[in-house]
N, C-alpha and C positions, 0 to 999 in steps of 0.2 A: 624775319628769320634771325635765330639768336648766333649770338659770333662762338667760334672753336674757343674756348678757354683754355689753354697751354701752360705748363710750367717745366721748371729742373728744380729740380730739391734737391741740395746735398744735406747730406746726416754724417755730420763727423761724430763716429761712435766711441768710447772710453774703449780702452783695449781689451779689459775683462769682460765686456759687455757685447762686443762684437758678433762673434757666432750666436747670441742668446736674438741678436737683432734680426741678423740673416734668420734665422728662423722662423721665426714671428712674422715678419715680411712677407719670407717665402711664401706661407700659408696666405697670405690678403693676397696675389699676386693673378689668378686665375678667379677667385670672386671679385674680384674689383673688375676684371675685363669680359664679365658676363653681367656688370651694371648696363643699363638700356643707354646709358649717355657718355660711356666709355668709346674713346674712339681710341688712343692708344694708351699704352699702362706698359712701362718697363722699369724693371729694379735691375741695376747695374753694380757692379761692386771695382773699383780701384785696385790692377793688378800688383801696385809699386805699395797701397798703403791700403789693406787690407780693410783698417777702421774706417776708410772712408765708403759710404755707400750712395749712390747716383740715382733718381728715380727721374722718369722721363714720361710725363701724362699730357694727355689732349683730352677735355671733354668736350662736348657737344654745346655747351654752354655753361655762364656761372653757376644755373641753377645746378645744373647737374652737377658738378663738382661740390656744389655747397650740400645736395642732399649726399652722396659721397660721405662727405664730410661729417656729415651729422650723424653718419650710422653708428650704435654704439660700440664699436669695437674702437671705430676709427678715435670716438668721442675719450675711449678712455685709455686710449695710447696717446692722445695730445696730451691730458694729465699727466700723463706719468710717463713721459717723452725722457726729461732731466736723468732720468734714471739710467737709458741707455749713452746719452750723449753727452759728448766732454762738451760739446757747445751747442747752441741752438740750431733748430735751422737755415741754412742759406736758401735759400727761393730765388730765381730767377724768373720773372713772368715773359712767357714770349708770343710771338704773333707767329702761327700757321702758314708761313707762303704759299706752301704746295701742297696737294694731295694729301691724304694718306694714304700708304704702303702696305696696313693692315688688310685690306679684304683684297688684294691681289693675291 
């Protein structure tokens, strides 16, 4: 059986670019937690610093996140990522301890 694949991604956004980000996100936010290998999917935004934005996912495995990954929307927001953000992304990879709190 394949292991949860986990991460946090921070997205520090340019400041003129910020609401154009939340935007765009918001819209991926409820198709990405109706993929079969989604187990959690949350987009977070920083109350002290607006430009900063949080995502918090669990897949079911790497494949599942790498197919995720490969879809073309997702494909061509990695291109043209620089666009919204003063710097790359921070990635945190992490390990699952407990449950998930989703299907409660």
């Amino acid at each position: 059986m394949s292991e949860p694949c986990g991460f946090i991604l921070k997205a520090k956004t340019r400041p003129d670019k910020a609401e154009a980000f939340e935007a765009l996100f918001r819209a991926y936010v409820e198709p990405s937690r109706a993929e079969p290998g989604c187990i959690e999917y949350h987009m977070l935004r920083d109350k002290e610093d607006p430009t900063l934005f949080v995502f918090y996912e669990i897949w079911a495995s790497q494949a599942a996140l790498d197919e995720h990954s490969a879809l073309p929307h997702m494909r061509e927001f990695f291109d043209k990522r620089m666009e919204y953000l003063e710097r790359d992304f921070d990635i945190q990879h992490i390990e699952m301890l407990s449950e998930s709190s989703a299907s409660r």
